[in-house]
FIPAKE-892265 format. One record per residue (C-alpha): residue number from 1; chain; residue in one letter; x, y, z. Coordinates in steps of 0.001 Angstrom, whole numbers, plus 524288, in hexadecimal, padded with zeros to 5 digits. Example, Ala and Ser with C-alpha at 12.3 -4.5 7.8 and 13.67 -1.06 7.14 Angstrom:
BEGIN
{i: 1; ch: A; aa: a; x: 8300C; y: 7EE6C; z: 81E78}
{i: 2; ch: A; aa: s; x: 83566; y: 7FBDC; z: 81BE4}
END
This chain:
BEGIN
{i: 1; ch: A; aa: x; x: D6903; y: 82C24; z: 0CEC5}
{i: 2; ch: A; aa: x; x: D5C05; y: 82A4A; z: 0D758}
{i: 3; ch: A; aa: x; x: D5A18; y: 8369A; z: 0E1A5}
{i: 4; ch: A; aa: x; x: D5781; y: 83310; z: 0ED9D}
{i: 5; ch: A; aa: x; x: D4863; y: 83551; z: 0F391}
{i: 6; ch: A; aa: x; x: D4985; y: 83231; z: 1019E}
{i: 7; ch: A; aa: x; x: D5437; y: 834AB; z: 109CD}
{i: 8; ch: A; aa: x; x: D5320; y: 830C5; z: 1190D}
{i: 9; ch: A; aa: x; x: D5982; y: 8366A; z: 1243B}
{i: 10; ch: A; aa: x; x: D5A76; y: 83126; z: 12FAD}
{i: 11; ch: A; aa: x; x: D6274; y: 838AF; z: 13BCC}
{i: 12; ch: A; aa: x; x: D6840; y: 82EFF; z: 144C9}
{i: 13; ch: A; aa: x; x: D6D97; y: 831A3; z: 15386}
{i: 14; ch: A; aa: x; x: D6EC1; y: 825AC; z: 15B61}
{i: 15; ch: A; aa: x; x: D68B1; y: 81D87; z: 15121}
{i: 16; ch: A; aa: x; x: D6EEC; y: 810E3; z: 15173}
{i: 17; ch: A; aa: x; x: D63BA; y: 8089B; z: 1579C}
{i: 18; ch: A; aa: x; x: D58A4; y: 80DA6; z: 14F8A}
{i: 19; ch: A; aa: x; x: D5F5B; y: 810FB; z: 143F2}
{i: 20; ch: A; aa: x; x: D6148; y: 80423; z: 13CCD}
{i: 21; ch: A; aa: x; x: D522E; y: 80140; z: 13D4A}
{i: 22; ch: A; aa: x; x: D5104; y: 80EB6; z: 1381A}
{i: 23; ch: A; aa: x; x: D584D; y: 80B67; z: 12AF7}
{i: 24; ch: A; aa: x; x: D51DB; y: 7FFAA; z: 12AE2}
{i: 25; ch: A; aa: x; x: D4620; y: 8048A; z: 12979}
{i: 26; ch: A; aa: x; x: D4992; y: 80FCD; z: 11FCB}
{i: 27; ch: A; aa: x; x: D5251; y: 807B5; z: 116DD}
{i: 28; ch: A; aa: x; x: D457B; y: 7FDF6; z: 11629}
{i: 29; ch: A; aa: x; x: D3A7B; y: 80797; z: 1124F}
{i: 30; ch: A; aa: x; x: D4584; y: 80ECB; z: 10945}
{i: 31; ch: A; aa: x; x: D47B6; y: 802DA; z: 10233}
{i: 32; ch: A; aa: x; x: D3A5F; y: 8008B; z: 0FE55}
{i: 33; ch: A; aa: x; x: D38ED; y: 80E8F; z: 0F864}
{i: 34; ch: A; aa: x; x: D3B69; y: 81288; z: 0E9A0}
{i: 35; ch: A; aa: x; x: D4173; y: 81EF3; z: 0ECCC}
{i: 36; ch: A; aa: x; x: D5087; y: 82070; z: 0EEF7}
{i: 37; ch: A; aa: x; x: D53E3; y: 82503; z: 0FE43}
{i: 38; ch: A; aa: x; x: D5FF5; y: 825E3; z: 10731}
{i: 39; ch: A; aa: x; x: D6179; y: 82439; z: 11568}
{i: 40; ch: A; aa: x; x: D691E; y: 82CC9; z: 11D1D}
{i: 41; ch: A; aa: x; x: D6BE8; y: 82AF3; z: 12BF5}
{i: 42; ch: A; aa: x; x: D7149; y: 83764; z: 131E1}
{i: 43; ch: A; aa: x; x: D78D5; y: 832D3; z: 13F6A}
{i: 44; ch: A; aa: x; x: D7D29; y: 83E1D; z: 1483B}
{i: 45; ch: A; aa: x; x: D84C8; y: 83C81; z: 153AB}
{i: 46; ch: A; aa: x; x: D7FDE; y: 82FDF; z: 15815}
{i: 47; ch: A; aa: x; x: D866A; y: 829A1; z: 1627A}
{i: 48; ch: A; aa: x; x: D825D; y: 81B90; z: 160B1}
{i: 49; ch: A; aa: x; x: D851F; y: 8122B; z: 153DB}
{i: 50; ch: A; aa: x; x: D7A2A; y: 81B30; z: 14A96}
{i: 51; ch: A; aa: x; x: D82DF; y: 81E8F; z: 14065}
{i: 52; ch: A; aa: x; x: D89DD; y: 8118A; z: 13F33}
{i: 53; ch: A; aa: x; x: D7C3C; y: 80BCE; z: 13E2B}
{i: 54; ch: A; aa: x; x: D7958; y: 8151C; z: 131D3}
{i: 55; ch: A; aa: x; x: D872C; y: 81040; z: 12C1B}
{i: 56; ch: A; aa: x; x: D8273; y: 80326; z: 12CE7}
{i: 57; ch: A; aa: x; x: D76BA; y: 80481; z: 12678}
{i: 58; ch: A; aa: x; x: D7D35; y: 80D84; z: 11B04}
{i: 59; ch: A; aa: x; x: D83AF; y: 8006C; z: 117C7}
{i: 60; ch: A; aa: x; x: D76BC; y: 7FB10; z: 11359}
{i: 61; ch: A; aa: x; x: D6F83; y: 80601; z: 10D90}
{i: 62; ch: A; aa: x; x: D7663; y: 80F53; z: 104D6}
{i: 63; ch: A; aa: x; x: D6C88; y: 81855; z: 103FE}
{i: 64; ch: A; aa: x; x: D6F62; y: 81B1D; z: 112B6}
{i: 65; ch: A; aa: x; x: D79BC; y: 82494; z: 1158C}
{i: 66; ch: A; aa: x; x: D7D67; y: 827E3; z: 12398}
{i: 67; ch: A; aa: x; x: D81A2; y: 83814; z: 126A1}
{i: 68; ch: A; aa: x; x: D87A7; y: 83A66; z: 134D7}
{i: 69; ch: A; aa: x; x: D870C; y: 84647; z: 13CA2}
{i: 70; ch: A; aa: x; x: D8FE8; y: 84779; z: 14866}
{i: 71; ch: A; aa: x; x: D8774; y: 84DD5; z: 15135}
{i: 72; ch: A; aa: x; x: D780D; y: 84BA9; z: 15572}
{i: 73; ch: A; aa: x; x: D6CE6; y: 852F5; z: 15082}
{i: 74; ch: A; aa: x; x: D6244; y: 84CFE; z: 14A5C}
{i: 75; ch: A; aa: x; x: D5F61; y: 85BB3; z: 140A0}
{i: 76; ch: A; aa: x; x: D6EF5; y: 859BD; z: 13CF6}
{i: 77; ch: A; aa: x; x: D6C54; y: 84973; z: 138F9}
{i: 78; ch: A; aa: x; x: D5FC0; y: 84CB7; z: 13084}
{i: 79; ch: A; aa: x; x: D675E; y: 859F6; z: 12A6A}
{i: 80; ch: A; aa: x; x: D72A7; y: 85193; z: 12708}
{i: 81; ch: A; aa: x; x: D6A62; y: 8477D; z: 120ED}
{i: 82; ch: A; aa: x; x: D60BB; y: 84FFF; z: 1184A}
{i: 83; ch: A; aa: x; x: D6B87; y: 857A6; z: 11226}
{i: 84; ch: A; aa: x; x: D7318; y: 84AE7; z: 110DF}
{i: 85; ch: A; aa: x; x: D6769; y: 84438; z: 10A05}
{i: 86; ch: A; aa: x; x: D650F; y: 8431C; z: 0FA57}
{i: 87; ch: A; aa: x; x: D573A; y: 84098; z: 0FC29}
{i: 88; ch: A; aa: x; x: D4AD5; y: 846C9; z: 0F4B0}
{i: 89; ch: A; aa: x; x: D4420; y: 844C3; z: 1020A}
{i: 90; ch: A; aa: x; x: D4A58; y: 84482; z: 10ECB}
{i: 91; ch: A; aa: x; x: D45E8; y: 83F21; z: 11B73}
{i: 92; ch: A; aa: x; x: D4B88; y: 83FAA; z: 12982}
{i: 93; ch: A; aa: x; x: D4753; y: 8323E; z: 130EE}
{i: 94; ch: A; aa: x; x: D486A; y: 8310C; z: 13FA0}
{i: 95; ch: A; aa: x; x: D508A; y: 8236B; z: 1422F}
{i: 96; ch: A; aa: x; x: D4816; y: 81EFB; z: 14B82}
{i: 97; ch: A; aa: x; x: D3CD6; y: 81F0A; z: 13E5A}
{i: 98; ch: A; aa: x; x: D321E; y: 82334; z: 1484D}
{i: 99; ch: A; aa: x; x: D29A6; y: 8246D; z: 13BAC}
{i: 100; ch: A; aa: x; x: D2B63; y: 81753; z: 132B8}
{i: 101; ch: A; aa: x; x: D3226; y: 8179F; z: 1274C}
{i: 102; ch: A; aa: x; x: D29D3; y: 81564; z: 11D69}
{i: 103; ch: A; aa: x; x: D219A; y: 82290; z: 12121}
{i: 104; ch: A; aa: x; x: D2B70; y: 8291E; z: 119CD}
{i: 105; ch: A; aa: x; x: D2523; y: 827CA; z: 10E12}
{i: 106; ch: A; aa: x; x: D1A6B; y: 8315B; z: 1125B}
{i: 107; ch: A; aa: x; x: D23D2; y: 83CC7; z: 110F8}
{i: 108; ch: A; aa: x; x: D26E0; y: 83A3A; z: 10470}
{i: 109; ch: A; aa: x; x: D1FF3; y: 83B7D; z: 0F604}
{i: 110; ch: A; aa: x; x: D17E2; y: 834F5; z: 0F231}
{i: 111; ch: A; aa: x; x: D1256; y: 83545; z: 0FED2}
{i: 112; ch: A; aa: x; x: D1620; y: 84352; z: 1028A}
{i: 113; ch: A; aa: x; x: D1800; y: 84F1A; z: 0F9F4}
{i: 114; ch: A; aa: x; x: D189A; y: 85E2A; z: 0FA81}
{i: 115; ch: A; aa: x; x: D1FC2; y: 85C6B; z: 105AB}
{i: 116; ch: A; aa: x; x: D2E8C; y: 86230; z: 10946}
{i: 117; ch: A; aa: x; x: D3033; y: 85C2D; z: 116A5}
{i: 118; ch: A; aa: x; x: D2711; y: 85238; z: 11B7A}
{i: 119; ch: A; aa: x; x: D2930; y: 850E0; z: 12A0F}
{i: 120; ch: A; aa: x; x: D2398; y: 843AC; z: 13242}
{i: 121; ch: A; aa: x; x: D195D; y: 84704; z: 13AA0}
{i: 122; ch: A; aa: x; x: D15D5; y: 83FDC; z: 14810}
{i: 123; ch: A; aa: x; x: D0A62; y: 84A1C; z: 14A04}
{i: 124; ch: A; aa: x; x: D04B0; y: 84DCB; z: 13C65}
{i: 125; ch: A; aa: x; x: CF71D; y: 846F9; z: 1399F}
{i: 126; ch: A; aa: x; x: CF8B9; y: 839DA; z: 136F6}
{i: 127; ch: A; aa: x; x: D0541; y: 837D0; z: 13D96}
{i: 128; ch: A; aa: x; x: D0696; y: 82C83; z: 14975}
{i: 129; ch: A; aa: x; x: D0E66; y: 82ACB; z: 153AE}
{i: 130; ch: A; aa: x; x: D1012; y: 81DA9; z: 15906}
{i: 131; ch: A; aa: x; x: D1537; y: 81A1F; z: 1677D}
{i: 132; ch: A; aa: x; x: D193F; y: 82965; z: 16B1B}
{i: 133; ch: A; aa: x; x: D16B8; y: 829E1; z: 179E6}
{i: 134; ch: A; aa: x; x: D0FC7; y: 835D5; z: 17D3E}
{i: 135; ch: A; aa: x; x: D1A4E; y: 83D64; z: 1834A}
{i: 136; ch: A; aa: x; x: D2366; y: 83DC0; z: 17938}
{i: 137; ch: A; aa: x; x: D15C1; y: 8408E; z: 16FC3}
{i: 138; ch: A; aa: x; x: D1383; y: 84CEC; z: 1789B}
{i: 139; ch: A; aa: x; x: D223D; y: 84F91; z: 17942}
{i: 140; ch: A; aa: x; x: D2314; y: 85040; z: 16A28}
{i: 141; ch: A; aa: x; x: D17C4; y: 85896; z: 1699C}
{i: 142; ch: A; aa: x; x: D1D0F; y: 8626D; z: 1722A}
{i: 143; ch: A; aa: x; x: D2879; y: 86551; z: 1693A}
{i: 144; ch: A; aa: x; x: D2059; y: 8650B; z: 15D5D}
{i: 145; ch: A; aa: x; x: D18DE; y: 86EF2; z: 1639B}
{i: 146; ch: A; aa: x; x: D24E1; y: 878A5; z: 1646D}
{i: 147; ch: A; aa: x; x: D2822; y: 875D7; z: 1584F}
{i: 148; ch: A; aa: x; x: D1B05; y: 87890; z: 152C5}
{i: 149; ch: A; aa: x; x: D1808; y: 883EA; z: 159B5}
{i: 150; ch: A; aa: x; x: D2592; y: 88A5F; z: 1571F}
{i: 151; ch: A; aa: x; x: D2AC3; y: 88593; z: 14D28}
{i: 152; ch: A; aa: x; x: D23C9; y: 87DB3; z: 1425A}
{i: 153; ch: A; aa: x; x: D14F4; y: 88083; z: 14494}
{i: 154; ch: A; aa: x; x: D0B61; y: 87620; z: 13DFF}
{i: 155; ch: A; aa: x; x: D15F2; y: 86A31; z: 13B93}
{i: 156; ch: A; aa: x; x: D0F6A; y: 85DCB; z: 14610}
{i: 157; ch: A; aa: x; x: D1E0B; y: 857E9; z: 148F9}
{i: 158; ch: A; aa: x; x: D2A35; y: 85DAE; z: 1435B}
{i: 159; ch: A; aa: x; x: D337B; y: 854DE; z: 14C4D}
{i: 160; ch: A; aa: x; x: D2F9C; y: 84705; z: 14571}
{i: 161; ch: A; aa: x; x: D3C78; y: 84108; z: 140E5}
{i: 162; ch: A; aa: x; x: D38EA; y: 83DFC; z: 132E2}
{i: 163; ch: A; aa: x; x: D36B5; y: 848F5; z: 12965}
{i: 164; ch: A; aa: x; x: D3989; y: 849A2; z: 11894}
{i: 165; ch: A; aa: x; x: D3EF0; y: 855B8; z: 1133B}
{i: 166; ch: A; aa: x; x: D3F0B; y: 857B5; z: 102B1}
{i: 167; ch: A; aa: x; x: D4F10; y: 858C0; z: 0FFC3}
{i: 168; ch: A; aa: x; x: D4FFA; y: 866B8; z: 0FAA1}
{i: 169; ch: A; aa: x; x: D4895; y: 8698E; z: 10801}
{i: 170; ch: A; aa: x; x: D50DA; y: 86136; z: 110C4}
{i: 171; ch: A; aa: x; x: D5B3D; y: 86740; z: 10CD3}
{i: 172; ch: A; aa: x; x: D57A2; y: 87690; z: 10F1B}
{i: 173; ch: A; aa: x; x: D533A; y: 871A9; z: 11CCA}
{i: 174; ch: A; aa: x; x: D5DB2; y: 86A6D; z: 12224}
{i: 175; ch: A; aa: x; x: D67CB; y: 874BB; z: 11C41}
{i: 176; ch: A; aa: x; x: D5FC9; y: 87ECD; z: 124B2}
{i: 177; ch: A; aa: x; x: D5E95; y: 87759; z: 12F3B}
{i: 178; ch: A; aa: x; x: D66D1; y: 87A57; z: 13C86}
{i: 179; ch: A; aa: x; x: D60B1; y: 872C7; z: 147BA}
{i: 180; ch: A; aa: x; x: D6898; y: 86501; z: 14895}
{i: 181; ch: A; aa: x; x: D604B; y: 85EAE; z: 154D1}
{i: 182; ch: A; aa: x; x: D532A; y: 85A82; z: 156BD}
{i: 183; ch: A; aa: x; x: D4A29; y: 86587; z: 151D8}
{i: 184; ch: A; aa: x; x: D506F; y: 867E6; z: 14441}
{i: 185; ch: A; aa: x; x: D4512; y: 86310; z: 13F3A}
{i: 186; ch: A; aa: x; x: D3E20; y: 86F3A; z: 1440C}
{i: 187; ch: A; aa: x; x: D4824; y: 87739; z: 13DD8}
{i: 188; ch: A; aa: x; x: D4775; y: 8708A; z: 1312A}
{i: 189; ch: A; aa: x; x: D3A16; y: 8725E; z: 130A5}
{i: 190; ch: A; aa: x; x: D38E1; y: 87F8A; z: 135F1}
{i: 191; ch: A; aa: x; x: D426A; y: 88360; z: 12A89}
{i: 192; ch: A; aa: x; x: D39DB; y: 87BA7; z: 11F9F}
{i: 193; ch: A; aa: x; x: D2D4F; y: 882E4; z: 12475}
{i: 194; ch: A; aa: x; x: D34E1; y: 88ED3; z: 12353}
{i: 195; ch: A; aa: x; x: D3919; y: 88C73; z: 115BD}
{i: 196; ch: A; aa: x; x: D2C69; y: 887E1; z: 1112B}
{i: 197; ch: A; aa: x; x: D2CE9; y: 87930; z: 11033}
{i: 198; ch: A; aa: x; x: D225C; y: 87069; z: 11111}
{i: 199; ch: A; aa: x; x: D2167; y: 867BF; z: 11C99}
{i: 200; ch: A; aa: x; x: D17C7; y: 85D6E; z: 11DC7}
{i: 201; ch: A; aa: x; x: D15F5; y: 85496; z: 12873}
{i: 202; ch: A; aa: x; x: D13D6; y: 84638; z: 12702}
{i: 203; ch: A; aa: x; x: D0D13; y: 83B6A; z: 131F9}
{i: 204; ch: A; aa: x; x: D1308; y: 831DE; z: 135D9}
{i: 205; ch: A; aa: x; x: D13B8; y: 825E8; z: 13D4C}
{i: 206; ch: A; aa: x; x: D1E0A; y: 828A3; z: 147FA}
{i: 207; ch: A; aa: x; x: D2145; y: 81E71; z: 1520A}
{i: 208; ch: A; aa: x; x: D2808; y: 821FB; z: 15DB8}
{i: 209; ch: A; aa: x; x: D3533; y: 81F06; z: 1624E}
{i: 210; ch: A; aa: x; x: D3903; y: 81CD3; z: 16FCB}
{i: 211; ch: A; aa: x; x: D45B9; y: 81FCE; z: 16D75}
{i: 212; ch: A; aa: x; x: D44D3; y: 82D92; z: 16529}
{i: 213; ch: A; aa: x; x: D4EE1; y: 838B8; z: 16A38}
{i: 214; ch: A; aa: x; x: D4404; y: 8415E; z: 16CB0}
{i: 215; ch: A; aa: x; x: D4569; y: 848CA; z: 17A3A}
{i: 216; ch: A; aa: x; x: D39BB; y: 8519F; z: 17B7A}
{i: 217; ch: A; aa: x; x: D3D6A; y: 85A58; z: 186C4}
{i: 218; ch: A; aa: x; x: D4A0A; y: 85D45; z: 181AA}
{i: 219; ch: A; aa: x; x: D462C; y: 85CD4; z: 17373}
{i: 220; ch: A; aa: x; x: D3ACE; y: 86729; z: 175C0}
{i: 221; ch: A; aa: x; x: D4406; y: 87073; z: 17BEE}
{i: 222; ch: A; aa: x; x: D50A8; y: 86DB1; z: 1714D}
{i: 223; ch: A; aa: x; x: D42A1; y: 870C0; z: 1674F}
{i: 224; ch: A; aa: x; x: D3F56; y: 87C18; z: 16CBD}
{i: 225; ch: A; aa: x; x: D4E6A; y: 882F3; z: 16B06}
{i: 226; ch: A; aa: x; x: D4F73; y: 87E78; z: 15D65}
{i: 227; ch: A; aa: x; x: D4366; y: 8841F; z: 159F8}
{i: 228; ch: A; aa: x; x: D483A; y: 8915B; z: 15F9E}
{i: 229; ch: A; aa: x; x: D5324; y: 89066; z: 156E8}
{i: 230; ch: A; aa: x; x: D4AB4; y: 88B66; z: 14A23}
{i: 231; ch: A; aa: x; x: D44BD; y: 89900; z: 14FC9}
{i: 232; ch: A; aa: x; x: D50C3; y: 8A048; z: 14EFE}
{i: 233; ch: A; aa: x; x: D585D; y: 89B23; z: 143BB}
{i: 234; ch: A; aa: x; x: D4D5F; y: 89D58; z: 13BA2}
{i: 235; ch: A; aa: x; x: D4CFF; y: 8ADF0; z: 14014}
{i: 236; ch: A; aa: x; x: D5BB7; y: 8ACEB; z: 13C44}
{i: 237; ch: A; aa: x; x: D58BE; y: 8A841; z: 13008}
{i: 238; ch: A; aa: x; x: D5F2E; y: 89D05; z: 1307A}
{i: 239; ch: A; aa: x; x: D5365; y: 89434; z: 1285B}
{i: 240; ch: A; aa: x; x: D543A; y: 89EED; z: 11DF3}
END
């Protein structure tokens, strides 16, 4: 029986307008590849028509398979779906696809090698951003800073919602991992530095979204307690 190479996962809260473009879009490139792949849409406590949307859509593709998780928490959605997944490779995708599809082959081999997570970059060289206004530029700065500074020193942008992680490394991670809202991607990666994996960051084309969830006051302050705790868990030895 083929393995499967790819597996995507996409978190959805509140989902149901953007979503069905989303798998649209994915179901399209994936069909033109040669490599087998599976789809899996992670809804969490929506409160609108997201995960009867997925449902739908499972009737067409059966390489899609929607999870559910009762409550929200975008860290909790992407944990469920990388231990869930069979894939070789396995890559979280923001449903709002702020970076195009078909860049996704960029974080994979051929293309990309030597690699055990290769994160999406809106910073790195290379990278563009396309109709950001500057406020919510400076405002994403600002917590990339913190991170940086106290947290994961050297990585350009940490917080961009598309990221590939090697399976047997997925799965250490995400078994580790504790934080279940917003900046579980700093954990994640806090705990791969930690243990030695190799992170490389990829550019990208990223176009804004007018509608992201992003709330930069609060955001910065909810980033600055969970790194205290990164802080802490890791002097009780809980990443050991």
């Amino acid at each position: 029986m083929e393995s499967i190479f790819l597996s995507i996962i996409i978190p959805a809260y509140n989902e149901e307008d953007r979503l069905p473009k989303t798998l649209e879009q994915v179901f399209t490139y994936l069909e033109h590849q040669e490599y087998k792949s599976e789809v899996l849409v992670v809804e969490n406590g929506s409160t609108d028509a997201t995960y009867q949307v997925a449902k739908d859509f499972a009737e067409r593709y059966k390489n899609l398979r929607i999870l559910r998780e009762e409550t929200p928490g975008k860290g909790k959605a992407v944990r469920t779906g990388m231990l869930a997944a069979g894939g070789e490779f396995r890559f979280m995708a923001d449903a709002d696809l702020s970076m195009p599809i078909e860049e996704i082959s960029r974080f994979l081999p051929p293309k990309l090698n030597a690699f055990d997570i290769a994160i999406a970059s809106r910073e790195a060289p290379g990278s563009i951003r396309f109709n950001e206004p500057g406020y919510r530029h400076l405002g994403g700065r600002m917590i990339n800073a913190l991170i940086r500074w106290f947290a994961l020193p050297g990585l350009h942008d940490t917080q961009c919602g598309f990221k590939c992680f090697r399976a047997g490394i997925a799965e250490d991670l995400f078994k580790s991992q504790e934080i279940e809202g917003w900046a579980f991607d700093v954990e994640v990666l806090y705990i791969a530095r930690k243990r030695g994996y190799r992170i490389i960051e990829v550019p990208i084309p990223w176009y804004f979204n007018p509608e992201t969830k992003l709330r930069p006051t609060q955001d910065a302050l909810k980033m600055c307690i969970d790194i205290y705790n990164i802080k802490r868990d890791e002097k009780r030895g809980h990443y050991d």
